[in-house]
Rosetta silent file (secondary structure, phi, psi, omega in degrees, C-alpha in Angstrom):
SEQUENCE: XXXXXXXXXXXXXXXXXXXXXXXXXXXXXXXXXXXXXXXXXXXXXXXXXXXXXXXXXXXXXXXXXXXXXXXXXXXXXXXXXXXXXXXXXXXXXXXXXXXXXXXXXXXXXXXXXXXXXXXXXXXXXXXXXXXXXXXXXXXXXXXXXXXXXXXXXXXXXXXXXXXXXXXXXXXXXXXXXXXXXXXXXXXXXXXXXXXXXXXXXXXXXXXXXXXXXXXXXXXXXXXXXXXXXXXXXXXXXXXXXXXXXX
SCORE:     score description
SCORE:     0.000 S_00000001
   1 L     0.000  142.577 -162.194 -190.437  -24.618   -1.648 S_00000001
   2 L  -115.006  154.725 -176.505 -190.871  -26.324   -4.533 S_00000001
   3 L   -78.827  -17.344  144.735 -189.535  -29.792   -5.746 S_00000001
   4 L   -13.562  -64.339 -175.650 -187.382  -27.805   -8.098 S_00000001
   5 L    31.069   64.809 -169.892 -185.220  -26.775   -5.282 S_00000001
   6 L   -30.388  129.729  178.991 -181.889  -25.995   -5.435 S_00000001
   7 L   -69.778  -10.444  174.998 -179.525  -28.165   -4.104 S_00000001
   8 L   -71.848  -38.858 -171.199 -177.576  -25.004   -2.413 S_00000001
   9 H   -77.411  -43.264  142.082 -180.861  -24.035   -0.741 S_00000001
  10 H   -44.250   -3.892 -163.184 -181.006  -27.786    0.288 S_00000001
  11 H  -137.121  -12.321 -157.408 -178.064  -28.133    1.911 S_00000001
  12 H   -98.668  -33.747 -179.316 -178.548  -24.747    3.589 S_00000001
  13 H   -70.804  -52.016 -173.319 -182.281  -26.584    5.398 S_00000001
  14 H   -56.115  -10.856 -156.527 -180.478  -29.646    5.852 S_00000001
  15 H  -107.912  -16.781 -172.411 -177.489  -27.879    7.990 S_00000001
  16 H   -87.070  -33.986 -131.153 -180.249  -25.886   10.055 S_00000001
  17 H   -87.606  -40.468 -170.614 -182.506  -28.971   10.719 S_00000001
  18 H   -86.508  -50.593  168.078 -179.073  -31.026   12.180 S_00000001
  19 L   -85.364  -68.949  177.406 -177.289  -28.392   13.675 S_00000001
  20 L    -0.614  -88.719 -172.591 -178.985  -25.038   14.029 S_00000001
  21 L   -61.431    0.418  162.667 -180.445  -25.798   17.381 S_00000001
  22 L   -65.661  135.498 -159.537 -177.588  -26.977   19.625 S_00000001
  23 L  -123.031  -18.364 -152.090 -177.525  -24.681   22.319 S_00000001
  24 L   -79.734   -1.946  176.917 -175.266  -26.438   24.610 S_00000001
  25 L  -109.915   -5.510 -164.271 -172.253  -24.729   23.624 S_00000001
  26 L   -93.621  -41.679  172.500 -173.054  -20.854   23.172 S_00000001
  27 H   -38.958  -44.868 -149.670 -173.163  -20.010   26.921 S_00000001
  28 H  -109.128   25.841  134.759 -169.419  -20.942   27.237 S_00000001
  29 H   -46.298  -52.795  173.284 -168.618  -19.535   23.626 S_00000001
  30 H   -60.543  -65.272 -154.494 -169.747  -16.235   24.569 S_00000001
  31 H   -61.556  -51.347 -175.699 -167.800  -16.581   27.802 S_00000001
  32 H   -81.329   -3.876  159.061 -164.686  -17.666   26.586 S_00000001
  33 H   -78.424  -29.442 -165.059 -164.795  -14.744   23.214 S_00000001
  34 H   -88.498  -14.391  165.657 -165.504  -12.139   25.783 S_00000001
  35 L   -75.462    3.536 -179.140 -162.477  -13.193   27.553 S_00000001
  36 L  -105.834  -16.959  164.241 -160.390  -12.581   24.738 S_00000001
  37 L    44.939   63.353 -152.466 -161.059   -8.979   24.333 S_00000001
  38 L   174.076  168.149  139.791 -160.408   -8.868   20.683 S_00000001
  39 L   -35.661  157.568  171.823 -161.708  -10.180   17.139 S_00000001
  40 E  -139.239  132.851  160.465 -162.819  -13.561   16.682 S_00000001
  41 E  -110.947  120.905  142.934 -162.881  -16.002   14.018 S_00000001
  42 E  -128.645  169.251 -150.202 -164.488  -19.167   13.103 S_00000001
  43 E  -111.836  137.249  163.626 -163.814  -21.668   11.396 S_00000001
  44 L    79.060   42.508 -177.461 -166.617  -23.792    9.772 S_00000001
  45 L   -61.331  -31.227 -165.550 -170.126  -21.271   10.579 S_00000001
  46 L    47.972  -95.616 -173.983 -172.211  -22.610    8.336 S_00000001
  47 L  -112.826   26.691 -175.854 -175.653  -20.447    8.823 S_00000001
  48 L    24.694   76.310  166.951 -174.264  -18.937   12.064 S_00000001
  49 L   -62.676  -54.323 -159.618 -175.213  -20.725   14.780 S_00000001
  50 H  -106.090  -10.829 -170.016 -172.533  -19.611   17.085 S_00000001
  51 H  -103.781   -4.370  123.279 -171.210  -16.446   15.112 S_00000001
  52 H   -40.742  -68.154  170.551 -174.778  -14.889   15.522 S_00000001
  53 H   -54.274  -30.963 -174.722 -174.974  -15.452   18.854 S_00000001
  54 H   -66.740  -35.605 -175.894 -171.046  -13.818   19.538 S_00000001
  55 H   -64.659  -62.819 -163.491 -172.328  -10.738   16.944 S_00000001
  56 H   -59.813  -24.605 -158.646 -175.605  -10.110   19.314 S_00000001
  57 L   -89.173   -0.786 -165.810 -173.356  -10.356   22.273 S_00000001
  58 L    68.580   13.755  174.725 -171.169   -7.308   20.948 S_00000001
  59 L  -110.418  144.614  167.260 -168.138   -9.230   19.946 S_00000001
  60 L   -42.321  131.754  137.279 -166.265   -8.815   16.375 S_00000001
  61 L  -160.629  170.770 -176.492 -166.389  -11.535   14.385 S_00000001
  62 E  -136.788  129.666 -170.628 -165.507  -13.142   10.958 S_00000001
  63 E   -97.690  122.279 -179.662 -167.490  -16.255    9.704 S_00000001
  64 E  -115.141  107.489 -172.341 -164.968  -18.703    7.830 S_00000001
  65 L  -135.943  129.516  153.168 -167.099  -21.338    5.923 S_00000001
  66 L   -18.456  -45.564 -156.025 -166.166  -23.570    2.550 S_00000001
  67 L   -79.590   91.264  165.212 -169.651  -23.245    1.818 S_00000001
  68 H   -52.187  -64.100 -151.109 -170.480  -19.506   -0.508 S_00000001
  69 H   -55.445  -41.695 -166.780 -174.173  -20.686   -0.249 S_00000001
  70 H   -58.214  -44.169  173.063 -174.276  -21.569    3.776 S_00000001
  71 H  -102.087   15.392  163.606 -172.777  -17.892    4.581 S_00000001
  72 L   -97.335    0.903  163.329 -175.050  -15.758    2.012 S_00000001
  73 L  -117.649   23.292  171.378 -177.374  -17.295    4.364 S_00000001
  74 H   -90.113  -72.012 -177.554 -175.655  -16.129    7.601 S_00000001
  75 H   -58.521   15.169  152.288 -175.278  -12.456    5.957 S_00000001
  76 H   -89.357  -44.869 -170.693 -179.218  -12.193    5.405 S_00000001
  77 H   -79.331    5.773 -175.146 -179.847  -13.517    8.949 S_00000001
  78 L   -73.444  -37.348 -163.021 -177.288  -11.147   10.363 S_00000001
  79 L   -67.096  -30.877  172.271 -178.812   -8.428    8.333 S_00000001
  80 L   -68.684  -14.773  168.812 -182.029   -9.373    9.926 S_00000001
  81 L  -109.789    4.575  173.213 -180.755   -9.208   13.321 S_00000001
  82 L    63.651   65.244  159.016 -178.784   -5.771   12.990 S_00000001
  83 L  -146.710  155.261 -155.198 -175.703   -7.059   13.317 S_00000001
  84 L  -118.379  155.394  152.052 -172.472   -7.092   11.278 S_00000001
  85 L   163.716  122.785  158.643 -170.322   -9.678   10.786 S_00000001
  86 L    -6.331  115.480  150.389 -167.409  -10.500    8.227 S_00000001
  87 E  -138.924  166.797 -172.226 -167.115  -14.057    6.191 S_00000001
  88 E  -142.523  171.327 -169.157 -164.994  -15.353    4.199 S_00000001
  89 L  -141.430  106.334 -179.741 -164.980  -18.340    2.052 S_00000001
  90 L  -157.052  178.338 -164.072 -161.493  -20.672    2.197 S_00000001
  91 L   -98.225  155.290  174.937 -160.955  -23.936    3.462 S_00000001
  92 L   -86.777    6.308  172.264 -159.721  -24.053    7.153 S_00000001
  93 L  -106.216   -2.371  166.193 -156.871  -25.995    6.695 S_00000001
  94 L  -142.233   68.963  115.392 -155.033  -23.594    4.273 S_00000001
  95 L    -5.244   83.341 -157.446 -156.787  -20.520    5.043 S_00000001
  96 L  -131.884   93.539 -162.209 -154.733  -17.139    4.240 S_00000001
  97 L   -94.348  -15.864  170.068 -156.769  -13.946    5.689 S_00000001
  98 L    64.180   35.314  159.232 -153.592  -11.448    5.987 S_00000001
  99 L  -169.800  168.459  178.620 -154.484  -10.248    9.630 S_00000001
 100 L  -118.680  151.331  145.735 -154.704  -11.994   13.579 S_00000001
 101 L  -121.687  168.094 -165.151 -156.938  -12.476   16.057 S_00000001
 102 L   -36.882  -49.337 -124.529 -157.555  -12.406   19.616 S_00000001
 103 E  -155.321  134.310  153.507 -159.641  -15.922   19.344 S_00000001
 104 E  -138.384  124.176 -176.306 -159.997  -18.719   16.649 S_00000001
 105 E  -122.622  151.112 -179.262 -162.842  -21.312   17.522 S_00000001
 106 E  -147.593   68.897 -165.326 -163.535  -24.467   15.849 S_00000001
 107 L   -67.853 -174.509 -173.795 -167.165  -25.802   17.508 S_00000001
 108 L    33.312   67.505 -166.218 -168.792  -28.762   17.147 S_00000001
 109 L    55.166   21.012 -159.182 -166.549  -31.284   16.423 S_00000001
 110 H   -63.821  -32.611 -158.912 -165.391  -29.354   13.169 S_00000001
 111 H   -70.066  -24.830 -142.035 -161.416  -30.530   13.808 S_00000001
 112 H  -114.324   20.886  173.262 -162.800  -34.036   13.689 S_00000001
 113 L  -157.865   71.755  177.476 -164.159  -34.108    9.692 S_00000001
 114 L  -133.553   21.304  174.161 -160.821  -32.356    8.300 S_00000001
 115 L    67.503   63.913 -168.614 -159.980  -35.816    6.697 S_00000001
 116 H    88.632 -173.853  172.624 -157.374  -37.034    9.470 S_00000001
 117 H   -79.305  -25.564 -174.772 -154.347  -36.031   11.259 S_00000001
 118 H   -78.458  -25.684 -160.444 -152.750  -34.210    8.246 S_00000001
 119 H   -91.365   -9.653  172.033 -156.072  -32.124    7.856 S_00000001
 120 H   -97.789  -39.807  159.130 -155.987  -31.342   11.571 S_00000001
 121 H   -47.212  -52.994  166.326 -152.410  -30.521   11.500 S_00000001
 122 H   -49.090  -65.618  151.999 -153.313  -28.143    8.778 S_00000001
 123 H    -2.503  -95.395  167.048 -155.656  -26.754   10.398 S_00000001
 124 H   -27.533  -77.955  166.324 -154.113  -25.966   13.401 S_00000001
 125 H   -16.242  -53.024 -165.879 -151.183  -24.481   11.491 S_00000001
 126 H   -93.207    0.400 -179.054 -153.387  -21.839    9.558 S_00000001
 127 H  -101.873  -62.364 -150.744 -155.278  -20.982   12.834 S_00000001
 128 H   -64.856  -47.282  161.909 -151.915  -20.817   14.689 S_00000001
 129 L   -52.042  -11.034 -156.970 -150.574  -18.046   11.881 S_00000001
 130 L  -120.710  -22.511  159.853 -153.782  -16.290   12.333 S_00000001
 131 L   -64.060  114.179  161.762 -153.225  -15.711   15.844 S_00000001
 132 L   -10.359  173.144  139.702 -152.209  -12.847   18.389 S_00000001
 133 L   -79.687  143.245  168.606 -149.369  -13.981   20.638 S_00000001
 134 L    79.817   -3.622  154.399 -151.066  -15.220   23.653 S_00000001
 135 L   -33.099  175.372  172.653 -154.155  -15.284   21.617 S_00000001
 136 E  -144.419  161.010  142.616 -155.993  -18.813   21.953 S_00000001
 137 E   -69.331  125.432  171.860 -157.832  -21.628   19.965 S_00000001
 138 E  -141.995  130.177 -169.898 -160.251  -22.857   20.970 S_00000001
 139 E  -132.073  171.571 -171.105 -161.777  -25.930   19.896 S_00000001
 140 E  -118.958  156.105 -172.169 -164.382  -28.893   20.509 S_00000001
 141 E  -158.334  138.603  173.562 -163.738  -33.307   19.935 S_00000001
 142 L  -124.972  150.215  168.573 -166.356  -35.676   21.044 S_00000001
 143 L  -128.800  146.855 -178.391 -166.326  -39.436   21.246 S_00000001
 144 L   -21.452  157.768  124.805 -169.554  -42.164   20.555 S_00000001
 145 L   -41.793  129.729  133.798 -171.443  -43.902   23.153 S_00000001
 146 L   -52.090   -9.074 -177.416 -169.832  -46.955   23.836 S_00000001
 147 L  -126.413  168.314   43.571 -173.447  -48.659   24.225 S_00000001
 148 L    74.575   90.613 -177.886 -176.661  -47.679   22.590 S_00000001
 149 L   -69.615 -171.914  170.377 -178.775  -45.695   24.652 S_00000001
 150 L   -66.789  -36.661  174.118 -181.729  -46.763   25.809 S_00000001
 151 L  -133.973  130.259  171.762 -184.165  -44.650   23.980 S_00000001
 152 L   -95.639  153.828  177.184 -182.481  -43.243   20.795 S_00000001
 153 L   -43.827  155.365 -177.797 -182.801  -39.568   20.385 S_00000001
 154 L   -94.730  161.083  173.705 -186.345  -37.939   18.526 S_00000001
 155 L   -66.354  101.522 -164.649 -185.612  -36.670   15.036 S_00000001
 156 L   -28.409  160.337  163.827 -184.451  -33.113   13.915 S_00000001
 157 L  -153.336  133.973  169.809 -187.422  -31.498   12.288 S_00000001
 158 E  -134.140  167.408  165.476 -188.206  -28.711   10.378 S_00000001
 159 L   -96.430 -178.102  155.560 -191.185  -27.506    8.193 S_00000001
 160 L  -173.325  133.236 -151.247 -190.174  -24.930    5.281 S_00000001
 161 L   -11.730   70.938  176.335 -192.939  -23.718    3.222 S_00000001
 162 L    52.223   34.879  147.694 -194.640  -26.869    4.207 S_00000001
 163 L   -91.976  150.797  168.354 -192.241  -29.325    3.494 S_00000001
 164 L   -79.555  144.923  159.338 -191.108  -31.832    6.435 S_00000001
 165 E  -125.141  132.122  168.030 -187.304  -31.957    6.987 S_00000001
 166 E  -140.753  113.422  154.217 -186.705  -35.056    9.138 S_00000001
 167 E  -115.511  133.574 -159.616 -183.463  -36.346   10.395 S_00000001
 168 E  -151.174  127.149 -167.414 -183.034  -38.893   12.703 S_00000001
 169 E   -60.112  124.982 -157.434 -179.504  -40.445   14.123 S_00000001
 170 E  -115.495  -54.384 -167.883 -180.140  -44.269   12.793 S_00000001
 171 E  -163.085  154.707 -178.076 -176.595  -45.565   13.842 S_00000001
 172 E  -101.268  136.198  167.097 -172.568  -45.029   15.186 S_00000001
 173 E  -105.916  135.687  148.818 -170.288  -47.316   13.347 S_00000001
 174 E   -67.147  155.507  163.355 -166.667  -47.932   14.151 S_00000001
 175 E  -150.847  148.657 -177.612 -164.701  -47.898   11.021 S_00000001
 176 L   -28.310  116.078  162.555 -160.754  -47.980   11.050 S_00000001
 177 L    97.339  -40.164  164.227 -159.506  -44.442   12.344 S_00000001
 178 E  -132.837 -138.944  168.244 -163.189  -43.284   13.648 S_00000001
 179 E  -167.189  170.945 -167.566 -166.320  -43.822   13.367 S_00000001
 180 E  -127.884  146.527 -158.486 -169.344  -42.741   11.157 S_00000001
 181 E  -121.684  106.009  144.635 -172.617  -41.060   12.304 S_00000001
 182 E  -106.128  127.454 -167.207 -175.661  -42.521   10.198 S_00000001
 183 E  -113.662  153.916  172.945 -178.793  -40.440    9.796 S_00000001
 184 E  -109.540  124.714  174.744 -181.995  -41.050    7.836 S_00000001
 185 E   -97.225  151.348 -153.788 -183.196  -38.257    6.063 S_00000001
 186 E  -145.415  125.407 -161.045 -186.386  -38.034    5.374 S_00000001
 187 E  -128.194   99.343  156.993 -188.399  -35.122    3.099 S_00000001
 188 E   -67.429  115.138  171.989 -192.274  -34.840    3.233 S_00000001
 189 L   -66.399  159.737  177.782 -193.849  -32.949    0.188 S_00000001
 190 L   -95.064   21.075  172.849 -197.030  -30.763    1.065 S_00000001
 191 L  -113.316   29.736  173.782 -199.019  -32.908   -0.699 S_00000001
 192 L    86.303   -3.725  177.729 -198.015  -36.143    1.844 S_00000001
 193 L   -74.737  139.192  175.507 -195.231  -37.846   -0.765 S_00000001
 194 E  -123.304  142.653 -177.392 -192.201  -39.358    1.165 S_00000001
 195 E  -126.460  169.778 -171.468 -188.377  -39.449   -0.194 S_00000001
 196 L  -167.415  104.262  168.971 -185.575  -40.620    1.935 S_00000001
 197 L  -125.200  179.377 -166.057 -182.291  -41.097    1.796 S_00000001
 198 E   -97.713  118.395  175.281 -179.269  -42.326    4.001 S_00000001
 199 E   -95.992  117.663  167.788 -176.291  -39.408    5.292 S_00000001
 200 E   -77.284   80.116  122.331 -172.976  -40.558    6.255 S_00000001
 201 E   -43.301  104.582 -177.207 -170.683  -38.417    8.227 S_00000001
 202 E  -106.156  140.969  178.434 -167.347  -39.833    8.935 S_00000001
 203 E  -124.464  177.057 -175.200 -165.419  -37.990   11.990 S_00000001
 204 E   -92.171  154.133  156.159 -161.556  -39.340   13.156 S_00000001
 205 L   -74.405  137.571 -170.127 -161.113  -40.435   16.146 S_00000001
 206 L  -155.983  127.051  177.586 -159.148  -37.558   18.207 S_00000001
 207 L   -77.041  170.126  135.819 -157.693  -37.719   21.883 S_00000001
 208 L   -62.383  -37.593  170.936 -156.746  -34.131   23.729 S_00000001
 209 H   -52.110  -65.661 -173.386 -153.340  -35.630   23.982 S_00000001
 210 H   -27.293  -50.582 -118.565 -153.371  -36.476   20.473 S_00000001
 211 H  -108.350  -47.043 -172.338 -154.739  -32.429   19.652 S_00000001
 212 H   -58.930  -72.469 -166.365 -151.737  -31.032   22.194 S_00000001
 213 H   -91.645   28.776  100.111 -149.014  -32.432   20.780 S_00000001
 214 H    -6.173  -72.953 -171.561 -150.659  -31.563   17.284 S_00000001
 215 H   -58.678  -44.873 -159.712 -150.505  -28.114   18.980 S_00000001
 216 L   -94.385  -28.887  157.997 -147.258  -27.861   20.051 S_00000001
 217 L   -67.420    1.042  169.862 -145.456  -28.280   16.899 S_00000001
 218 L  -105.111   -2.173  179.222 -147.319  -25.218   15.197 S_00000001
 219 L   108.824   17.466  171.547 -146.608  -23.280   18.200 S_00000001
 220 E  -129.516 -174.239 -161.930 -149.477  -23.383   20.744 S_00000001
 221 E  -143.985  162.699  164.056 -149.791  -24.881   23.892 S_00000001
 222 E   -54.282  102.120  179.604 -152.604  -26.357   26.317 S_00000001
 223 E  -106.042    1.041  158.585 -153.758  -23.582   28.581 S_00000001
 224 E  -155.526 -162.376  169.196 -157.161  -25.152   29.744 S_00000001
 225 E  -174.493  131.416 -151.097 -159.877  -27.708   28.957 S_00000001
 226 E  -140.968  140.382 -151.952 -163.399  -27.501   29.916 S_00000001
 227 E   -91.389  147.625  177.697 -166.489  -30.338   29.888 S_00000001
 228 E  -132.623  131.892  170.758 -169.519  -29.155   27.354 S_00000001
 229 L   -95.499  154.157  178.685 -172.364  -31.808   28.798 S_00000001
 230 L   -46.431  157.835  150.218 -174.617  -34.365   26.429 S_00000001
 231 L  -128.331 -140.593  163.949 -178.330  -33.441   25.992 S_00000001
 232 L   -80.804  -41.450 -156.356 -181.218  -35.789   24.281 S_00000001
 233 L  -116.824   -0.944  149.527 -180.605  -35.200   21.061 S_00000001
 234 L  -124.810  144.504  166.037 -176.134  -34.387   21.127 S_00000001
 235 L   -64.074  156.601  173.924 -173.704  -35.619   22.298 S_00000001
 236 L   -83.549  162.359  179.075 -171.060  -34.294   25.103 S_00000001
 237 E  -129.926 -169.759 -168.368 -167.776  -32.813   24.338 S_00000001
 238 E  -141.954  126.439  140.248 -163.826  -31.361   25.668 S_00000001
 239 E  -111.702  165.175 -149.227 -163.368  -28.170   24.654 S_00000001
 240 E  -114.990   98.893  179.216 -159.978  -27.504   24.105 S_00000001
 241 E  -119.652  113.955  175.197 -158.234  -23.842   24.384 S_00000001
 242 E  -100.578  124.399 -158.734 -155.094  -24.002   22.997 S_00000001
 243 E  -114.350  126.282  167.376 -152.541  -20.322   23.539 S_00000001
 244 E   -70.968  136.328 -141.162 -150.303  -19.395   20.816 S_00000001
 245 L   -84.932  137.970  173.905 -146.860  -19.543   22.580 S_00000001
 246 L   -33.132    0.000    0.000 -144.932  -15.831   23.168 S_00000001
């Protein structure tokens, strides 16, 4: 890679180096798509973390990402893994795909950077329309530390044709409504030059009460709710599965 770079092909390193490797969720991904016995959609794939693993696993799915650049680089690694799977490129809160499925998932805290309750309302809505009857949602909401830990987490890292990618969680802020996750990124050249700059992620704060009765005015309902635990380097979450009502 060159300092040329594209900024799509940037944004596509930056999303594996932060995300890519959470793991801590795909065991009970699989398990709760294979219980649905049906297509699946998600919302927000980025590079297919989780719609790669559901593809190798034998289940349908369709990758729903904002992002053109993020899923042309989910259909190369699919093609490199012999596996098919569908994307489409709309926003997930007004989303209009003309068919339903079994399943709609929305991991990693995705409901929780949709700009608020109307963008989570939205959301919902276009997921809820997209649904089977007795189909489900199913989605994930996390909240801070309240303290510091003791030892903050080591830094994502990646090389790519001998560049450094380094990100590393610098601080949680409250700020009115949420809170904001700041990381410093940090990009080694292969000849030893360092650039840096600061990323800002703001997500809302969101209860499971709050996300139920959210839920219940598009027409779904709780049916369970299941613990995803912290590791070193993420946090734990509630996942949520919310059933589209008969």
């Amino acid at each position: 890679m060159s300092a040329g770079a594209t900024a799509a092909r940037r944004d596509v390193i930056w999303h594996d180096v932060e995300c890519a490797d959470y793991m801590g969720d795909l065991a009970l991904w699989v398990e709760v798509a294979s219980e649905a016995k049906g297509p699946v959609l998600e919302l927000g794939s980025g590079t297919g973390r989780v719609a790669l693993r559901l593809a190798r696993a034998g289940i349908k799915v369709v990758a729903l990402d904002r992002s053109p650049e993020l899923l042309a680089e989910l259909r190369r690694r699919a093609g490199e893994a012999g596996v098919a799977i569908e994307t489409a490129v709309a926003d997930a809160r007004k989303f209009q795909l003309d068919r339903r499925f079994a399943l709609v998932l929305a991991p990693m805290q995705f409901v929780q950077i949709l700009g608020g309750s109307s963008g989570q309302s939205a959301m919902l809505a276009a997921a809820a329309t997209h649904l089977e009857p007795g189909g489900r949602l199913g989605l994930t909401i996390a909240e801070p530390e309240p303290e510091p830990s003791s030892a903050p987490p080591p830094p994502d890292v990646r090389e790519v044709d001998g560049w450094i990618y380094s990100s590393l969680p610098v601080e949680i802020r409250d700020v009115p409504g949420g809170f904001e996750l700041h990381r410093l990124r940090q990009l080694v050249s292969p000849a030893g030059e360092l650039t840096d700059e600061l990323d800002v992620v703001r997500f809302d704060q969101v209860t499971p009460e709050d996300l139920a009765m959210e839920a219940e005015a598009v027409g779904l309902r709780l049916a369970d709710r299941r613990e995803i635990r912290p590791t070193v380097r993420y946090v734990g979450s509630t996942m949520l599965l919310l059933e589209k009502k008969p």
